[in-house]
Backbone as numpy.savetxt, mean C-alpha at the origin, in Angstrom:
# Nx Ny Nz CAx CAy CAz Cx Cy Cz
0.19 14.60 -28.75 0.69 14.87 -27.40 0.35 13.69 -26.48
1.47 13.18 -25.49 1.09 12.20 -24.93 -0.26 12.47 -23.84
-1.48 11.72 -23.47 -2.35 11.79 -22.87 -1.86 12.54 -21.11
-0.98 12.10 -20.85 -0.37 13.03 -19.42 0.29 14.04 -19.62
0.71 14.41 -20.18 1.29 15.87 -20.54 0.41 16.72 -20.11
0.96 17.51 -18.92 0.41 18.74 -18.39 -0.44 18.46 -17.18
-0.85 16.85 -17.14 -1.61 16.41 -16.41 -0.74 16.41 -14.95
-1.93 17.20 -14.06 -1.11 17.52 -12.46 -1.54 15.77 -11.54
-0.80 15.44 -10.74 -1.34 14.29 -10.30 -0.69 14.22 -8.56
-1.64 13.96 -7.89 -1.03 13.36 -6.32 -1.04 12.06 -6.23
0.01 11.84 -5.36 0.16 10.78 -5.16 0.12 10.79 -3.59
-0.64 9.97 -3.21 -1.08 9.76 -1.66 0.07 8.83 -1.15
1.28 8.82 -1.05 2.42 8.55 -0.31 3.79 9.55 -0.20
4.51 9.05 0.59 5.55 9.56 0.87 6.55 9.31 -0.63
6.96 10.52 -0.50 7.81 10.38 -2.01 8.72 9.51 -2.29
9.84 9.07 -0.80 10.55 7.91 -0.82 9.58 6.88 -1.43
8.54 6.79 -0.94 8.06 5.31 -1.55 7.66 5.05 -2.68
7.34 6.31 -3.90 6.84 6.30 -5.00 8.00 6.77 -6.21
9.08 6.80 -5.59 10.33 7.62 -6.95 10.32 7.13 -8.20
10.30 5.70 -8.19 9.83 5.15 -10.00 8.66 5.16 -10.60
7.08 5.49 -9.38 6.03 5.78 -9.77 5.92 7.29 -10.50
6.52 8.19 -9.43 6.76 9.89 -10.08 7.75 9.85 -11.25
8.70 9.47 -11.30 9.77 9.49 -12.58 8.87 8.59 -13.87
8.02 7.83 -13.73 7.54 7.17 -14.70 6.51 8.01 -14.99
6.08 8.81 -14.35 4.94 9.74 -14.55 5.49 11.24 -15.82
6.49 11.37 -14.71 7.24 13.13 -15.30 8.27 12.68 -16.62
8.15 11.69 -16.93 8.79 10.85 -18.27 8.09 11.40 -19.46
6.53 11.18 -18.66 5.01 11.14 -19.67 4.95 13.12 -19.73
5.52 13.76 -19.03 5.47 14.87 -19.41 4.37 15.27 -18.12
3.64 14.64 -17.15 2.94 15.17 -15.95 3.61 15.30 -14.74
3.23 16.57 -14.17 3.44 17.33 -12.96 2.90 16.46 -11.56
4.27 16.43 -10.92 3.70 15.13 -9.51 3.99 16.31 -8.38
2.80 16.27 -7.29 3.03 15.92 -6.04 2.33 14.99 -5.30
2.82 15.02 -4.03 3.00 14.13 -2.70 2.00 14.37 -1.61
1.58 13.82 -1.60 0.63 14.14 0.31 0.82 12.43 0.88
1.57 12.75 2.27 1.22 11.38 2.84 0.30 11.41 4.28
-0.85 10.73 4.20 -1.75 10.93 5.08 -2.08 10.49 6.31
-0.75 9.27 6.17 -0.61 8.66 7.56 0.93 8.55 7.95
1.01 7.92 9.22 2.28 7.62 9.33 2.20 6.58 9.83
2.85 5.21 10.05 2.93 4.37 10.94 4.19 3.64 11.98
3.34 2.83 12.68 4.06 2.55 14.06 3.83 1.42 14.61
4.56 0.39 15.16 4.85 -0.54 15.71 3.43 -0.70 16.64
2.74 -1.71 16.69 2.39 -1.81 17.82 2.49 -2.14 19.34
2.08 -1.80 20.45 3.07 -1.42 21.66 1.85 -2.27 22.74
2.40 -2.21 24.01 1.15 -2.96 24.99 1.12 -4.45 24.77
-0.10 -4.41 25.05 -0.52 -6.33 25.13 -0.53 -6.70 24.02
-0.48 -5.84 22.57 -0.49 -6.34 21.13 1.11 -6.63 20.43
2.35 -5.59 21.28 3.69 -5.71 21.22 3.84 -7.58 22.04
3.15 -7.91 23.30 3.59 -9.00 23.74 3.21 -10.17 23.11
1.75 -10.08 22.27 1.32 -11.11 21.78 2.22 -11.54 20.30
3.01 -10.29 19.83 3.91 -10.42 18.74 4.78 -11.62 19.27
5.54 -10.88 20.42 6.41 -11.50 21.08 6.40 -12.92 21.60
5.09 -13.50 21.67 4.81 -14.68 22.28 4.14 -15.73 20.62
3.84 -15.13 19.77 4.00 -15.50 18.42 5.13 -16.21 17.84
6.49 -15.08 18.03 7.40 -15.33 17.78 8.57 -16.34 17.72
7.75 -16.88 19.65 9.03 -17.17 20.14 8.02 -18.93 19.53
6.89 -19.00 18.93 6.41 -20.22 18.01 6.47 -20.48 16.64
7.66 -19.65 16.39 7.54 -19.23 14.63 7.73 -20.78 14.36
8.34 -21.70 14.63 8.82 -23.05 14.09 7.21 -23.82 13.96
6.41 -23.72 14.16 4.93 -23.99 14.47 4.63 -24.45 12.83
5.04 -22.80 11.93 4.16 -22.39 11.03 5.14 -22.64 9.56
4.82 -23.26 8.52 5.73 -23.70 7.38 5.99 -22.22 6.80
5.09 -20.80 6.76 5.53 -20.23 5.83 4.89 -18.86 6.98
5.82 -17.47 6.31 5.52 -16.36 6.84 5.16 -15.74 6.18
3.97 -14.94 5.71 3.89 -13.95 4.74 4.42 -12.20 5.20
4.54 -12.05 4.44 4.92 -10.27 3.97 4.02 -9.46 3.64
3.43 -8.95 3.29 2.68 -8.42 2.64 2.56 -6.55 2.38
3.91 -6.15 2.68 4.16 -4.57 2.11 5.55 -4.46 2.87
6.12 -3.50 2.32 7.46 -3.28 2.95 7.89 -2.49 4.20
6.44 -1.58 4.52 6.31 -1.30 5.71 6.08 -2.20 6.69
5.64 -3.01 6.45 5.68 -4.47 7.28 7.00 -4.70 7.52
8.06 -4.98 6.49 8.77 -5.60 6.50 10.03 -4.60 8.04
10.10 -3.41 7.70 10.10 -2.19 8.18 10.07 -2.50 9.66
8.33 -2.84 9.98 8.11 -2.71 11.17 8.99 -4.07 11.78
8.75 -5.11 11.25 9.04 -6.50 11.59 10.65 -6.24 11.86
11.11 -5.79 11.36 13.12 -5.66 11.56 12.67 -4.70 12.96
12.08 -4.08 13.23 12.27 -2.72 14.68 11.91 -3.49 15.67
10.60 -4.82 15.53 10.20 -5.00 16.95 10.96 -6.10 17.29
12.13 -6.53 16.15 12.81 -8.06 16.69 13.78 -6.86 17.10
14.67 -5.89 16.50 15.79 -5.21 17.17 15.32 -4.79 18.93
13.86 -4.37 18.95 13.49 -4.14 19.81 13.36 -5.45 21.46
13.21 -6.43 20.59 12.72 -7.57 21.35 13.97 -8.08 22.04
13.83 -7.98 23.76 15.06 -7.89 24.78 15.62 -9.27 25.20
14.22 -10.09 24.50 14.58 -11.94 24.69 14.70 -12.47 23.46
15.43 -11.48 22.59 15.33 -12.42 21.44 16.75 -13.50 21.37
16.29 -14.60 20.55 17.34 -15.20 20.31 18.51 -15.24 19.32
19.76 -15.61 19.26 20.60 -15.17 18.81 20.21 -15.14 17.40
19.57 -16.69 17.06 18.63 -16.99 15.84 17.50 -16.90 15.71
17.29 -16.60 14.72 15.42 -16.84 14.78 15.17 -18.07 13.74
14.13 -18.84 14.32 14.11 -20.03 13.63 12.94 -19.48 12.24
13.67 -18.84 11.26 12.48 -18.46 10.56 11.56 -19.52 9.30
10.63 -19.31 9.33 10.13 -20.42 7.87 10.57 -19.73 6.68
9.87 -20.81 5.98 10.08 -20.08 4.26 9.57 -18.55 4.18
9.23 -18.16 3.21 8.92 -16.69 3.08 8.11 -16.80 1.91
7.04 -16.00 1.96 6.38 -15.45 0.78 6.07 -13.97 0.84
6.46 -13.20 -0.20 5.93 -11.78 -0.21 4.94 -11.11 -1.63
4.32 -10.28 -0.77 3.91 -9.90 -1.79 4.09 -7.76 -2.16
4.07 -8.23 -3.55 4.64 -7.09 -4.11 6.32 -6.95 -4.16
6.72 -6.19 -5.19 8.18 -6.22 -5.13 8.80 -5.54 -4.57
7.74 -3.81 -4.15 8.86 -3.34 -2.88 8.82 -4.24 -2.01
8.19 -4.93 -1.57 8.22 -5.96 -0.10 9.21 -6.81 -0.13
9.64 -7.20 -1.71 10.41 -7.92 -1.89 12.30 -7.09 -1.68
12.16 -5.89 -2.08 13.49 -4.84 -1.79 13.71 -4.77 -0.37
12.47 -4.36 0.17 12.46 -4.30 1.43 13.10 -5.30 2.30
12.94 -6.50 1.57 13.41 -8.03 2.63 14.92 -8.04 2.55
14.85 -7.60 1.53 16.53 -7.79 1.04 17.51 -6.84 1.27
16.74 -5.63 1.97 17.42 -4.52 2.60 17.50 -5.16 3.85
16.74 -5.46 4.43 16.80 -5.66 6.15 17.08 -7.21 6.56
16.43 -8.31 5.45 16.92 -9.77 5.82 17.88 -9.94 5.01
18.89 -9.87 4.33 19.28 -10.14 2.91 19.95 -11.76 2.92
19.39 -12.65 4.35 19.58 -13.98 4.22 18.76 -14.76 3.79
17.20 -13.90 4.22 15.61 -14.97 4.15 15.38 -14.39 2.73
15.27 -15.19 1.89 15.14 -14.63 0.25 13.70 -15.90 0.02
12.73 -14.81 -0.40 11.19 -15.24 -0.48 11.20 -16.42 -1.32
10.61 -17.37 -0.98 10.22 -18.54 -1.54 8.97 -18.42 -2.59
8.53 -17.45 -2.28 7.06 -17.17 -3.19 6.91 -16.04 -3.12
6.29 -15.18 -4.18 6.14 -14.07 -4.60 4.86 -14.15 -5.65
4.29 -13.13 -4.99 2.79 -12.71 -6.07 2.58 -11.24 -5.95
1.58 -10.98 -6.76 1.00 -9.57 -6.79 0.12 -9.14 -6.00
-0.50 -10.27 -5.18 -1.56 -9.78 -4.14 -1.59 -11.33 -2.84
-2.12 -10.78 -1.96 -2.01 -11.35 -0.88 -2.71 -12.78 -1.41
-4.19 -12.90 -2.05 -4.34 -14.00 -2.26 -4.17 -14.80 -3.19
-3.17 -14.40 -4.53 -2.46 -14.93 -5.56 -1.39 -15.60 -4.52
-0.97 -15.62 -3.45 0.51 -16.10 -2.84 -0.27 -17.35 -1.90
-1.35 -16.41 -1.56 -1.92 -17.91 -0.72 -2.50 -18.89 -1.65
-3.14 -18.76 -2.83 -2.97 -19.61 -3.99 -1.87 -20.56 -4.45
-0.93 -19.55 -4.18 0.31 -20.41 -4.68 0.78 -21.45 -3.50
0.61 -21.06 -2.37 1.05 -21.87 -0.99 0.50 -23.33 -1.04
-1.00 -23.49 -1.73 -1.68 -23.85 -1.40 -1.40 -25.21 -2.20
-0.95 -25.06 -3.59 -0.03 -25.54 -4.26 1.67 -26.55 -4.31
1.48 -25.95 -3.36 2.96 -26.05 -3.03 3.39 -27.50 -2.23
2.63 -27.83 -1.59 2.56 -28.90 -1.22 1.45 -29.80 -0.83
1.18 -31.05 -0.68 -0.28 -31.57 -0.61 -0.68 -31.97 1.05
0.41 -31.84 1.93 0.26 -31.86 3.31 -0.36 -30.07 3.37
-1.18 -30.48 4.56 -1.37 -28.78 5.04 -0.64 -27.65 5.26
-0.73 -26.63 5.23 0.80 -25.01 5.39 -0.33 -24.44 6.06
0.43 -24.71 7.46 0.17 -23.31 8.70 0.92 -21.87 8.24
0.36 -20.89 8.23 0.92 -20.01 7.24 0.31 -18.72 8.81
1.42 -17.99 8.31 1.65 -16.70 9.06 1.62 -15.46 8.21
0.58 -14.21 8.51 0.73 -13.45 8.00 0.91 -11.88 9.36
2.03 -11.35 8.65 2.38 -9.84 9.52 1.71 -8.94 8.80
1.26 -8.09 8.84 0.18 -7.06 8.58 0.24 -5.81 9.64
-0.68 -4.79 9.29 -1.55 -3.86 9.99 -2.52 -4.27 10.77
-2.88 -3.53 11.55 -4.20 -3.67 11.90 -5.21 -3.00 10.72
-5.13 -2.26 10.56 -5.88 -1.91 9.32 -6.02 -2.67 7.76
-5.29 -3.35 7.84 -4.95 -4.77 7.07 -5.65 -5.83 7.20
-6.07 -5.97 8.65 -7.20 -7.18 8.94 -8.13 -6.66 9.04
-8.67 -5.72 8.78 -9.70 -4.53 9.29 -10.30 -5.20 7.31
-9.44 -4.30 6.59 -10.04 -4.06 5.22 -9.63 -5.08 3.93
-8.47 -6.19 4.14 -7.99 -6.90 3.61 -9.21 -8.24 3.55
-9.75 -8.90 2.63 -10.44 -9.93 2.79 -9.76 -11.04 1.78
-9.73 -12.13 1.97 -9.25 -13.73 1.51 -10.15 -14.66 1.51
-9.73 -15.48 0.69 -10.51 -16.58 0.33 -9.53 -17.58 1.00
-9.61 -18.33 1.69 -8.63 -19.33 2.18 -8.56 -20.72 1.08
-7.73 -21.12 0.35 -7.38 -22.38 -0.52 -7.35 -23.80 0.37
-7.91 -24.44 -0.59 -7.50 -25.28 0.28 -6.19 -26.03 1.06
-6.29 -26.74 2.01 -5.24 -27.42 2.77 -4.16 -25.77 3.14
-4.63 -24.70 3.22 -3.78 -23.27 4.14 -4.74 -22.83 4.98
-3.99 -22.71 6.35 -4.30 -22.37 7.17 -3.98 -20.87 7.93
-4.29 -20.05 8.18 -3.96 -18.75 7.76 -4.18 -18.14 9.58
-2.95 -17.57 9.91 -3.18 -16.99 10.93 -2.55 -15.42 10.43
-3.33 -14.01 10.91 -3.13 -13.53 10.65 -2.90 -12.32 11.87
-1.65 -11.69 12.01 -1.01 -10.44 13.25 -0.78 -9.22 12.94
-1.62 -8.58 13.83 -1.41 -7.08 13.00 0.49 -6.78 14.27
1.39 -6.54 13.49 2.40 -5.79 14.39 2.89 -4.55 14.07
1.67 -3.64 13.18 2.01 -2.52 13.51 0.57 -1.63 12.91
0.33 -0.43 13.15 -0.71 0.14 12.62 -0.51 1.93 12.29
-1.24 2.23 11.69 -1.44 3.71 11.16 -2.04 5.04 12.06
-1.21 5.80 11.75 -2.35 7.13 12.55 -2.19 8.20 11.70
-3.46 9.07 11.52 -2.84 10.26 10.86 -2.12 10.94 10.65
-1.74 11.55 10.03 -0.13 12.32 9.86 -0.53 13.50 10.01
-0.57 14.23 11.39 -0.83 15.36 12.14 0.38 16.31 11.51
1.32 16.26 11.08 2.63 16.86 10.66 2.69 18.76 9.81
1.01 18.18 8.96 1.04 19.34 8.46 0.09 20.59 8.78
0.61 21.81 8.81 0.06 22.92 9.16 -1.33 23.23 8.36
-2.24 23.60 9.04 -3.52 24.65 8.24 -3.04 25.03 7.39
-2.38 26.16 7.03 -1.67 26.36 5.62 -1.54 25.52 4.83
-0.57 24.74 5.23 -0.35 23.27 3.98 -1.57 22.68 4.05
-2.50 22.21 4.80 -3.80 21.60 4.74 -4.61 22.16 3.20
-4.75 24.07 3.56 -5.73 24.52 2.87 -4.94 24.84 1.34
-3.27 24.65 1.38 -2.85 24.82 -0.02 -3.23 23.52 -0.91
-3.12 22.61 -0.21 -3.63 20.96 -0.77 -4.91 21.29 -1.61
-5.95 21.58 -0.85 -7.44 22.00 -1.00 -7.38 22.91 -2.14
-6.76 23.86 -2.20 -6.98 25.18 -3.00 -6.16 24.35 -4.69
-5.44 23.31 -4.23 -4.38 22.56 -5.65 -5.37 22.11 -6.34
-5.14 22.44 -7.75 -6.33 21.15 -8.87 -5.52 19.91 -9.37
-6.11 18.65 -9.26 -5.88 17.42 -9.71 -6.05 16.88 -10.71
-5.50 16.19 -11.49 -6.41 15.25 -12.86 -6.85 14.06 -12.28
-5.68 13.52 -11.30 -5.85 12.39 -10.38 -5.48 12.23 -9.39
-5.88 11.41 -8.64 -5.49 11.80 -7.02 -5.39 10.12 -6.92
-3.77 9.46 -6.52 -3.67 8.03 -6.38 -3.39 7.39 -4.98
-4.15 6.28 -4.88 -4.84 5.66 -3.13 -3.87 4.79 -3.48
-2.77 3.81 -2.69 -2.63 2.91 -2.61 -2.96 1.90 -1.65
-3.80 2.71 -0.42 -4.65 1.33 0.28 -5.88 2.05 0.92
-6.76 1.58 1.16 -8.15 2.14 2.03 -7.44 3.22 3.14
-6.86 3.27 3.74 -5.84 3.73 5.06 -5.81 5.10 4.58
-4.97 5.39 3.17 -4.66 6.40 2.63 -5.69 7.17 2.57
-6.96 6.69 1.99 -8.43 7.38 1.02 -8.63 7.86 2.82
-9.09 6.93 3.62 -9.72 7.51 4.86 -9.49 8.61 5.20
-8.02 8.61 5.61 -7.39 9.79 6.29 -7.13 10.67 5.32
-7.46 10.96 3.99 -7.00 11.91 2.55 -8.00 12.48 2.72
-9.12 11.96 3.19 -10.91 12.38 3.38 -10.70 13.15 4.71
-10.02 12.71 5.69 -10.07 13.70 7.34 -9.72 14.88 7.27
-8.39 14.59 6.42 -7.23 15.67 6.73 -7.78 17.29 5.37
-8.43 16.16 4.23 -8.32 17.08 3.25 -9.44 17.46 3.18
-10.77 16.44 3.03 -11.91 16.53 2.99 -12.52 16.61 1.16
-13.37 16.54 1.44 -14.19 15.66 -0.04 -13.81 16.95 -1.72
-13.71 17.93 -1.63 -13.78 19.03 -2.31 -13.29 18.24 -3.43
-12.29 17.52 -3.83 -11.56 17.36 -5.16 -12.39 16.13 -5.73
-13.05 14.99 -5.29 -13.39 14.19 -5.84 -15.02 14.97 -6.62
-15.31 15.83 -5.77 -16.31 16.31 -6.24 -16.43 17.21 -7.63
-15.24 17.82 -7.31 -14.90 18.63 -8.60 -14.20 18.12 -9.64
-14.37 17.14 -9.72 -13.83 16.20 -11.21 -12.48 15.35 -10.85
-11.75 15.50 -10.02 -10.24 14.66 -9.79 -10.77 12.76 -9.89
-10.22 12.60 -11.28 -10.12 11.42 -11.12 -9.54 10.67 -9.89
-10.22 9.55 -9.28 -9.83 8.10 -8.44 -9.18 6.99 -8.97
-7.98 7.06 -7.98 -7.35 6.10 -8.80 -6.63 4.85 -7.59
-7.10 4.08 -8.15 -7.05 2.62 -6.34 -6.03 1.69 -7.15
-4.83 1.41 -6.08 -3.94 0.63 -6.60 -3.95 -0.80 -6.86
-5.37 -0.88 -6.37 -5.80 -2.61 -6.36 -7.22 -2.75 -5.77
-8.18 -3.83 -6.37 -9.31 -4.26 -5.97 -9.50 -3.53 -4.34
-8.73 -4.51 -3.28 -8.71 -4.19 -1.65 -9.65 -2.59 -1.44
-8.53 -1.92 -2.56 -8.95 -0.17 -2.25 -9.71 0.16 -3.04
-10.02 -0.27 -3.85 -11.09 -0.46 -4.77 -12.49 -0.43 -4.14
-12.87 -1.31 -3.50 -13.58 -1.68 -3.00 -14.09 -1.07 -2.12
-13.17 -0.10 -1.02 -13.33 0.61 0.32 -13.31 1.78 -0.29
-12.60 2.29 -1.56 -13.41 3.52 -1.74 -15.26 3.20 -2.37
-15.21 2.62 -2.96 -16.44 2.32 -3.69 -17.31 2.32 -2.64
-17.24 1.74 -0.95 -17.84 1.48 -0.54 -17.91 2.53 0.43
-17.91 3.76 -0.07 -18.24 5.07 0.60 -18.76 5.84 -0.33
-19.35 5.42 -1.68 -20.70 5.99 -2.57 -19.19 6.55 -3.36
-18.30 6.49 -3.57 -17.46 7.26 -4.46 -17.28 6.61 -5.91
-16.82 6.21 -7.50 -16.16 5.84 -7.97 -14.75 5.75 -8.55
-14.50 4.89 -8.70 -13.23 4.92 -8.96 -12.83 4.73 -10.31
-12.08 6.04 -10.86 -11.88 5.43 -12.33 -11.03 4.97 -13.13
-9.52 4.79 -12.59 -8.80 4.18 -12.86 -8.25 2.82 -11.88
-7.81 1.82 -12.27 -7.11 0.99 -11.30 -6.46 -0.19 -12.50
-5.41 -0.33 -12.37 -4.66 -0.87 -13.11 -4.17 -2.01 -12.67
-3.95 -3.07 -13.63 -3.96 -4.41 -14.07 -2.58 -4.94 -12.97
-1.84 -4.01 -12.81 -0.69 -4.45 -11.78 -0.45 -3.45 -11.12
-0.15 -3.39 -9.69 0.09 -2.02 -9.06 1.98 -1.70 -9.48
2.04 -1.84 -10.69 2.98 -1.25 -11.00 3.40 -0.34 -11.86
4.69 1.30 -11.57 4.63 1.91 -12.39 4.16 1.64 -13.39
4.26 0.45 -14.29 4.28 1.13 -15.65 3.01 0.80 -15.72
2.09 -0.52 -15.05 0.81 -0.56 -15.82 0.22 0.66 -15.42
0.03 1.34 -14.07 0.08 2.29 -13.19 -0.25 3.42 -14.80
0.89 3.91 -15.10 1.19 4.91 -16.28 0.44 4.66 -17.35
0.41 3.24 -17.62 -0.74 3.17 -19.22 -1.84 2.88 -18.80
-2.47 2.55 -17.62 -4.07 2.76 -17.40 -4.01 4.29 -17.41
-3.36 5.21 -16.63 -4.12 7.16 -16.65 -3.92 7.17 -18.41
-2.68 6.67 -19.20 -3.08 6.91 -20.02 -4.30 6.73 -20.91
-4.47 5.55 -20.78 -5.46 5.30 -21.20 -6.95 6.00 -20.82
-6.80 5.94 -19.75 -7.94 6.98 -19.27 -8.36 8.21 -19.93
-6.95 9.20 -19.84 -6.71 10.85 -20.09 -7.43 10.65 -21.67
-7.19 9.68 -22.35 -6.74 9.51 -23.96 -8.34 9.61 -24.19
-9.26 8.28 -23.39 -10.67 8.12 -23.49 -11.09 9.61 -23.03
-11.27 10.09 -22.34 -12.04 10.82 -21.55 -11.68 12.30 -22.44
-10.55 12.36 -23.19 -10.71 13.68 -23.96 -10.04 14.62 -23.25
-9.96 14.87 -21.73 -9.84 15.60 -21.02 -8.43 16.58 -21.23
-8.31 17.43 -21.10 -7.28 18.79 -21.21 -6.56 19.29 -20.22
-7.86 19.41 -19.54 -7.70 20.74 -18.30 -8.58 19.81 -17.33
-8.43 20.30 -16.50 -9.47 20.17 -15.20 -10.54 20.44 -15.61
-11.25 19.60 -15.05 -13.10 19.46 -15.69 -13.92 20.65 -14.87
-13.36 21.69 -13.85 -14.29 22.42 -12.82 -13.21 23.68 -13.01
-12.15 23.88 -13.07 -10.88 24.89 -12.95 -10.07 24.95 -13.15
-9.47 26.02 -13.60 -8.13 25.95 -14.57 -7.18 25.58 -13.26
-5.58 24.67 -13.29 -4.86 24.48 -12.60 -4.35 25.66 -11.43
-4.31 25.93 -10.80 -3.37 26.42 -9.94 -2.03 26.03 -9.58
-0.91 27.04 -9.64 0.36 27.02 -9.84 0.62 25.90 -8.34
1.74 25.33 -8.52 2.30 24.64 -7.75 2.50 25.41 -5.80
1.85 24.71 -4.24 1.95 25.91 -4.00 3.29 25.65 -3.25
């Protein structure tokens, strides 16, 4: 029997954003749901103007980074938004990272087609760094919670400025009921794709499942790290944050660990 079969699993995003993560899952024969724990939003005020006054210096900087597709998301709303914008935008090269970021660009820019592409923010600034032997003023759009928990090694000859233009808030959306059906659900695994997620998965839901056996599962070092660094472990995290490595690390996991059932309680039905 394949190691996920039967195996119940959350996934800490919005289901739009995970459909080849869940279909690669329910392939393996395991039961998916969804909790998304935040929502996000543009930033507004003196942090909307400093975007704006960024902007109007983009020619400054050789390269722009990306770095998630909610970025990319936010970045298309505050130029539609922006009342002085120009007809053009003088944009630089592009680097993104990850490949939704990369769908994402090509949904909303489908002219600026990324010059560089990596798997993590500082595999791309690696590569920048490379790229030419004069210096790269380099731009990165982000979260605020992004500069908060994101850390880099700067390469040499890149110069790295980094803007949060948009940030996270809890996702107030769901009722006590849905709160305490979450709580009352058993997990095999419960999957973080950034520190942001784990925080607010901890507010909204509170600690009960990691305690009672639900494997941790961090989509990359970054979250890795910020759960670890709240006394928790983490026991899966896979070699690429993608479906499929995604699918053969739990396998691999489920396969080691022996596991059946829930290590504290038999499943509870879907609620």
């Amino acid at each position: 029997m394949n190691p996920l079969a039967n195996k119940h699993i959350l996934i800490c995003r919005r289901p739009e954003d995970a459909l080849y993560l869940a279909k690669s899952f329910q392939e393996q024969g395991a039961r998916v749901s969804f909790f998304n724990p935040f929502v996000i939003v543009p930033v507004e005020g003196a942090a909307r103007e400093e975007v704006y006054r960024i902007l109007e210096r983009f020619e400054n900087y050789h390269w722009i980074i990306l770095s998630s597709a909610n970025g990319v998301t936010m970045f298309h709303r505050i130029l539609q938004e922006w009342e002085a914008a120009p007809d053009r935008y003088p944009f630089p090269a592009l680097a993104v990272v990850g490949e939704r970021t990369a769908r994402a660009v090509e949904a909303y820019f489908p002219e600026w087609t990324p010059a560089v592409r990596g798997m993590s923010l500082q595999q791309v600034l690696d590569q920048l760094s490379r790229a030419s032997n004069a210096p790269q003023r380099v731009l990165q759009l982000t979260s605020e919670q992004g500069l908060q928990h994101v850390r880099v090694r700067l390469p040499e000859g890149v110069f790295l400025d980094r803007l949060a233009i948009y940030t996270t808030r809890k996702n107030d959306a769901y009722r006590e009921a849905e709160r305490e059906a979450l709580r009352r659900s058993r997990y095999h695994a419960i999957i973080f794709s950034s520190p942001t997620s784990f925080y607010y998965f901890r507010e909204i839901i509170g600690d009960a499942h990691f305690q009672s056996g639900s494997a941790i599962v961090a989509l990359g070092p970054t979250t890795r790290r910020a759960i670890e660094e709240t006394g928790y472990a983490v026991q899966v995290m896979p070699r690429q944050p993608t479906p499929r490595c995604l699918t053969a690390a739990l396998e691999d996991y489920f396969r080691a660990s022996g596991l059946n059932a829930h290590p504290k309680e038999k499943e509870s039905p879907d609620e």
